[in-house]
C-alpha positions in Angstrom: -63.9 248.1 164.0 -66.6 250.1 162.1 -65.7 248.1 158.6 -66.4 244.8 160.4 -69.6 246.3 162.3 -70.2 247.3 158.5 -69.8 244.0 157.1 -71.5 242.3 159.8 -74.6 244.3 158.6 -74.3 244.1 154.9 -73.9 240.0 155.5 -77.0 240.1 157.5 -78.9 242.3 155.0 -77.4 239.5 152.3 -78.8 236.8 154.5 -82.4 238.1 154.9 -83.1 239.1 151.6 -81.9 235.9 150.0 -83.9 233.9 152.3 -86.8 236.0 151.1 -85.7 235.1 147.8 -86.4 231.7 148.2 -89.9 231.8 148.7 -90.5 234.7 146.4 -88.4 235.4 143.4 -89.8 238.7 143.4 -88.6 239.7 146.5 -86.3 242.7 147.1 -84.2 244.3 149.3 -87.4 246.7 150.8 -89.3 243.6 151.3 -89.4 243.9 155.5 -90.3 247.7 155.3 -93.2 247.1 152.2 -94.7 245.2 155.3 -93.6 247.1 158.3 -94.8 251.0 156.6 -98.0 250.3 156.2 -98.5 247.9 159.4 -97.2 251.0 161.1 -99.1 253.4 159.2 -102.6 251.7 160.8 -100.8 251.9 164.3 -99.5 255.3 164.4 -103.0 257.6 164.4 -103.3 255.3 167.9 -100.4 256.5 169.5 -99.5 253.0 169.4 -95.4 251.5 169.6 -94.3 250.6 165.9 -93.5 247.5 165.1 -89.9 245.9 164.6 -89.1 243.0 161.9 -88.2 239.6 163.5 -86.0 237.4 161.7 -87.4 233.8 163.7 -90.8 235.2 162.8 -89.6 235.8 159.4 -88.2 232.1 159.2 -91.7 231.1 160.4 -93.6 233.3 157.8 -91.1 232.0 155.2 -91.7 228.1 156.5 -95.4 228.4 155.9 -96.0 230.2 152.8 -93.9 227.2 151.5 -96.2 224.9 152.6 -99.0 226.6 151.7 -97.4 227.2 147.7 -98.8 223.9 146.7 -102.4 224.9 147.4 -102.6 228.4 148.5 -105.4 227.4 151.1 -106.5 230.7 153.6 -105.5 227.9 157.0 -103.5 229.0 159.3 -100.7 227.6 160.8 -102.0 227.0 164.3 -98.7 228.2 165.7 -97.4 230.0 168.5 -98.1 234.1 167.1 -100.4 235.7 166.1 -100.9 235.0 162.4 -102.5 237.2 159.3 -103.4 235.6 156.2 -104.1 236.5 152.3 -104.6 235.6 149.2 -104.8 237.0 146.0 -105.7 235.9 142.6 -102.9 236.3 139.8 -99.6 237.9 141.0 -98.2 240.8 141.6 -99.7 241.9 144.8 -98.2 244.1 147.0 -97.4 243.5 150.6 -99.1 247.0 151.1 -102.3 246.1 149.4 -102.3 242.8 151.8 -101.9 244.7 154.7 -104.6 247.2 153.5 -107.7 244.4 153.3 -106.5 243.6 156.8 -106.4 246.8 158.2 -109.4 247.7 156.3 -111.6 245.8 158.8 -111.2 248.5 161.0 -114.2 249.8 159.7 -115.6 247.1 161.2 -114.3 247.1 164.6 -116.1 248.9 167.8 -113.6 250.0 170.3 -117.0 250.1 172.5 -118.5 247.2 172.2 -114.8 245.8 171.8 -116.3 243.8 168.7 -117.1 243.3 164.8 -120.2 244.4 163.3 -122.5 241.4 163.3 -121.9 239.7 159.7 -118.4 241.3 159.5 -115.0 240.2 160.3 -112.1 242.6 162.0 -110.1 240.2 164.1 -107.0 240.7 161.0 -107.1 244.5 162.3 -107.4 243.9 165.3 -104.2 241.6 165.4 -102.2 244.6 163.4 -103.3 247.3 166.5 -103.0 244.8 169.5 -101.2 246.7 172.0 -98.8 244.2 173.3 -97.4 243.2 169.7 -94.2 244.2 168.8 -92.7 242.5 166.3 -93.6 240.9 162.8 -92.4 238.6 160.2 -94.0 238.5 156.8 -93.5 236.1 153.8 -95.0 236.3 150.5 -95.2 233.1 147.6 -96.5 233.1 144.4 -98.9 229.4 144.5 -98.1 226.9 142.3 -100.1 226.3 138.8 -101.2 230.0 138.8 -103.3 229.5 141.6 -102.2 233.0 143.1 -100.4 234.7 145.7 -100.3 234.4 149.4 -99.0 236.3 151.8 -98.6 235.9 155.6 -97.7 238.1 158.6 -96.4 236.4 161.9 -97.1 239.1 165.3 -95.2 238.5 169.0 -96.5 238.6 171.3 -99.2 237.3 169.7 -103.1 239.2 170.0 -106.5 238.7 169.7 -107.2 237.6 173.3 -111.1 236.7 173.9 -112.0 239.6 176.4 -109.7 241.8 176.3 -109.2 245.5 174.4 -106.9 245.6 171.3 -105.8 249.0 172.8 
């Protein structure tokens, strides 16, 4: 029983990374914790529940960073999570550094006005503390032509609700 329960894990792990493999070549076997660490990392200091990895959400991640390889264009999907995007210029960016400019708008965020600072944008942050999320799926594609790298995050249940507190 426990070398089956073993296998049934190791074919699982197989399964995820090499669909990760498909959209990134760089991809690895830590590619679900290089997101989930530092997502966690912003959540912690507010005593908030860590998140989990999601293998639909990954599909969905995975789904759109292959649409968006062609052109690398900062839209989002428009569909049912919540949805964190970046781009960066080149290659070689780390899921971590992603997840830093988003949780970098923090800085930006008042818990008591429950808003940005005018001029500013925080609603990427504000998506990675929302209360209610609890899992993530994150995809990563290097663009065609050289164009760069982009990266997306998929949160359920999704945030970001007009009105109401992130936490």
């Amino acid at each position: 029983m426990a070398h089956l329960i073993s296998a049934l894990l190791l074919a699982a792990t197989i399964i995820t990374v090499a669909t990760a493999a498909t959209v990134n070549k760089t991809a690895t076997f830590g590619l679900p914790s290089q997101f989930l660490s530092p997502h966690n990392a912003i959540r912690s200091p507010l005593k908030l529940a860590p998140l989990t990895w999601d293998l639909q959400l990954l599909q969905y991640a995975e789904s759109y960073a292959l649409r968006r390889r062609s052109d690398c264009a900062l839209v989002h999907s428009g569909g049912p999570y919540g949805e964190n995007i970046f781009w960066g210029s080149g290659s070689g960016w780390s899921p971590a550094q992603a997840v830093a400019a988003w949780g970098g708008e923090g800085r930006w965020y008042s818990i008591k006005a429950n808003t940005c600072v005018v001029g500013r944008e925080c609603g990427h942050y504000t998506q990675i503390v929302w209360r209610s999320t609890r899992r993530i799926g994150c995809a990563t594609v290097n663009c065609v032509g050289g164009r760069g790298q982009f990266m997306v995050c998929e949160y359920d249940p999704p945030g970001n609700y007009i009105g109401e507190r992130p936490y």
